[in-house]
C-alpha positions, 0 to 999 in steps of 0.5 A: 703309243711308240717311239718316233719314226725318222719319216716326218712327212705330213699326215694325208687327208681324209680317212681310208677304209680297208677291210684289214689293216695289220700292225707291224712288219717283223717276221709276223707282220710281214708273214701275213702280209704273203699269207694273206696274199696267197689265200686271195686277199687284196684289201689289206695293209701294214702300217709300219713305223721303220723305213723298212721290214724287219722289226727288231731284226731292222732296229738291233744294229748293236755291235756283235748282234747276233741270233741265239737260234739256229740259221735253219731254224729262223727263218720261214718255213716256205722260204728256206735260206741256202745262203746262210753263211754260218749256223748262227746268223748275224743281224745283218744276214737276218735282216737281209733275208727278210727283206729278200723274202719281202722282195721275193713275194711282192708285199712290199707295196701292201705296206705303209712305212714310216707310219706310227700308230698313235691309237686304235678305237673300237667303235661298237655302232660301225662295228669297226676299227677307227685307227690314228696314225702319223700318216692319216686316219684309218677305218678297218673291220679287221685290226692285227697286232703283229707287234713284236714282244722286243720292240719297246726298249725298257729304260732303267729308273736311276737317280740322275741318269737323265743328268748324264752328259755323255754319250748314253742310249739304249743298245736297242737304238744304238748311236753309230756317231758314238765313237766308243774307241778309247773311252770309259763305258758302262754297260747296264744289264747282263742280259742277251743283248749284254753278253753279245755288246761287252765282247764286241767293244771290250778291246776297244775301249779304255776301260769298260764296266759291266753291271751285273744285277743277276748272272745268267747261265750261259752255255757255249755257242756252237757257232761255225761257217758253212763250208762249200760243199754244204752250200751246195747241198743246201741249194741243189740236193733235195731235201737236204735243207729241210732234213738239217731244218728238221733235225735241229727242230727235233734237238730243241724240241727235246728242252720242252721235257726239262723246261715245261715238263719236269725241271730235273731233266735240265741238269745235264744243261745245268752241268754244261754251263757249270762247266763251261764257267770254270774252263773259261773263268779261272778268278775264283772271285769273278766265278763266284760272281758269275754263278748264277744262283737259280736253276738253268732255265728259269731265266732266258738261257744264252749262248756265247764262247767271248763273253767270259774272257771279256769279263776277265780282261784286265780293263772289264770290271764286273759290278755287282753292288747294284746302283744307286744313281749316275751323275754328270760324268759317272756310275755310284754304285750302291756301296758308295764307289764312283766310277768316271764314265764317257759313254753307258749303255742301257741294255735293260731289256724291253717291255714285255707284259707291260709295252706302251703299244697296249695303252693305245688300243681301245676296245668295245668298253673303252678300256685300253689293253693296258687298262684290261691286262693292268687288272686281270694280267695279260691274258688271250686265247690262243695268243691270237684274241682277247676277250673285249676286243672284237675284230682283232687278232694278235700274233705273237700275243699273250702266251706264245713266246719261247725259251728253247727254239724258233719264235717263227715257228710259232709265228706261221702256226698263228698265221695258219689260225689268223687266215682261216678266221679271216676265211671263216668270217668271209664265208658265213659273212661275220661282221662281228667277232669276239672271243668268248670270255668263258673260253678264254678264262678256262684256257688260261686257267688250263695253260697257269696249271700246265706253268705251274710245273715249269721250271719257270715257275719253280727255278727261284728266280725272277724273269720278265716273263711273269706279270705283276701278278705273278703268272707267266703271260709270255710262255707257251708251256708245252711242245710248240708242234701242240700250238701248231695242232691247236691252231691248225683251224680257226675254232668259230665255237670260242667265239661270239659271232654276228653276221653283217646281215644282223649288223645292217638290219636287226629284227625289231620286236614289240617296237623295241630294237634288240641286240645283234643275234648271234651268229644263226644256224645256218652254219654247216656243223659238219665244217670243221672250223666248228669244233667243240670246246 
């Protein structure tokens, strides 16, 4: 279901039941492990593969690494960050400042590290989830997906690429035992991880390749050090934290009416990066290869000041002729070229709409995720539930992903929903719920319609944020305080419930035994987690 982990220890014997058990400890993952903390809730745990939080934060210790987001943007609303060192933080910075966070709340015994999930069955009898996992068997009432959308690294299908002999790995797995100093590199792709690697190893190696199958737009990076009078504001002046947070909020906010509303309003973008091209890319040549030919936005839009003048290096070649296989010790390229390589790196992205993690859950028909999403796309509600799979929540599912700000504001607006569900089904004591497949179907229907307007669907490219099938399943296509609105309260009416009264004891009618009933009419309609539809 995932990659190995480092700890080898033996599975522990017997089986262990807990209410709710969350999958992953990224910026999700760990957030619900305090949120759920702070609303009372002990009997919970998070099975995570790494040695430690962090996610992608944890596993992309690539050189240059870096966020594309502002510092006082990325991070937890209810856990600012005063010591940011610059206004777009590095890898290093971010991942100390999660594991501060896991510090600071104390849920780092709410977890189980070194723990792969293997596989997840829903077992429709106990109405319960039976989990498998290299640390021993679980079996929970609640499951939570908080499995990052870039944690499975995505490998290029290349003739001969498994016949390479020397140094070759994922920028998502990076080898630091490779010493690249001196030596021939390819990189493969051109995508954020790309345009921050080329720069970061370019004037160390002899000689470095960087293949292009699609040119990104690329806008400057207004990246600098805070000084230390902002330091002290940021620490000891009221307020003026979350006014810089609040400002920065608003600015990307602004992208959504270009991105998702009407794409003409992304031309004054489109002409920053136009512009940002020429001042820094003189070779007519190398321009024309680096011009992007779809509209700005329609792919992920990158930020960088180096990647430019690394490119135009006199040991950096760009390759844009496509590959037609690797051999033993080289690249040939589509038109027959051989280049002799030492190292490559793969930085092909990872796998979005069709990650490895979803053939391993299971649910109430015995169809795994994958099964349902390679037949109908990758759909839910809310990005929190999906049809078939009872007592599972996701965070960061199907539709939430962004191309303009803060995947963490998405995040906490999630967690917001996955509490109070949880809350719902300890108040009317729920032992069974799932979201209704009628809400689901008129949900989606209504977010493909509001794509459809999106530059994302008519900026003439190709991106992974469309499914096979063609729709985009990753993006949310409006303004991200709407989701925050939208998933304020948990909705009990979207879904079909059954009480664990129900459950334990069904009414028997003419000798025969029904089905479990639905959720009864004792709720309080006055509750607002009962909302109309």
């Amino acid at each position: 279901m995932s990659l190995p982990v480092t700890d080898t220890s033996a599975p522990t014997a017997g089986v262990r039941h807990i209410d709710t058990l969350i999958i992953g400890s990224g910026f999700a993952g760990l957030g619900a492990a305090i949120k759920l903390t702070q609303a009372g809730k002990t009997d919970f745990l998070v099975l995570e593969r790494g040695t430690d939080v962090g996610g992608t934060w944890r596993d992309n210790t690539y050189p240059g690494a870096a966020c594309d987001v502002p510092s006082h943007l990325y991070s937890y609303s209810f856990a600012l960050n005063p010591e940011w060192t610059r206004s777009f933080s590095t890898q290093p910075e971010i991942q100390q400042y999660i594991q501060s966070v896991a510090d600071k709340y104390k849920v780092r015994d709410k977890h189980l590290f070194g723990c792969d999930v293997q596989s997840a069955h829903w077992n429709e009898s106990t109405t319960r989830w039976e989990v498998t996992t290299t640390k021993g068997n679980f079996v929970a009432k609640v499951l939570v997906s908080a499995v990052g959308a870039l944690c499975e690294p995505s490998l290029p299908d290349i003739k001969g690429i498994e016949g390479f002999e020397g140094e070759i790995f994922h920028s998502a797995r990076w080898n630091h035992d490779a010493d690249l100093a001196g030596k021939r590199v390819a990189v493969i792709g051109t995508g954020a991880s790309a345009i921050q690697i080329v720069p970061a190893i370019g004037k160390k190696v002899s000689h470095l390749d960087v293949y292009q199958r699609t040119a990104p737009w690329i806008l400057p990076r207004a990246d600098r050090e805070y000084t230390k009078l902002e330091h002290t504001a940021f620490k000891y002046l009221p307020g003026f934290q979350k006014l810089c947070r609040a400002g920065i909020y608003w600015m990307r906010e602004s992208q959504v009416v270009g991105l998702a509303k009407a794409p003409v309003f992304m031309k004054p973008l489109q002409f920053a990066a136009e512009r940002h091209l020429r001042r820094q890319i003189k070779d007519r040549d190398l321009r024309k290869k680096v011009t992007p030919n779809f509209q700005i936005g329609c792919k992920r839009m990158l930020i960088s000041n180096n990647y430019y003048p690394t490119l135009a290096q006199d040991n950096v070649d760009l390759v844009t002729d496509g590959i037609a296989e690797v051999t033993a010790n080289s690249v040939v390229s589509k038109d027959g070229t051989v280049r002799e390589v030492d190292a490559i790196v793969v930085a092909t992205g990872f796998h979005v709409t069709d990650s490895p993690t979803f053939e391993g859950i299971f649910g109430k028909d015995g169809r795994s995720l994958a099964d349902v999403f390679d037949e109908g796309g990758q759909q839910g509600y809310k990005g929190a539930a999906i049809a078939n799979f009872p007592n599972m929540f996701f965070l960061v599912g199907p539709n939430t992903g962004l191309g303009h700000t803060s995947m963490v504001f998405m995040i906490e607006s999630q967690l917001n929903y996955l509490v109070d569900a949880l809350q719902t089904l300890d108040k009317y004591g729920i032992g069974k719920i799932e979201v209704r497949q009628d809400a689901q179907d008129r949900y989606n229907a209504e977010l493909q319609e509001k794509l459809s307007h999106s530059v994302w669907n008519n900026g003439g490219c190709a991106s992974w944020y469309l499914d096979k099938h063609g729709n985009n399943t990753t993006l949310w296509p409006g303004f991200t305080f709407q989701f925050r609105n939208e998933t304020k309260r948990f909705d009990l009416t979207a879904y079909d419930s059954v009480t664990t009264a129900d459950l334990a004891a069904p009414v028997h009618v003419n000798g025969k035994t029904p089905g479990p009933a639905a959720i009864p009419a004792q709720i309080d309609l006055d509750d607002d987690r009962v909302t109309a539809q």
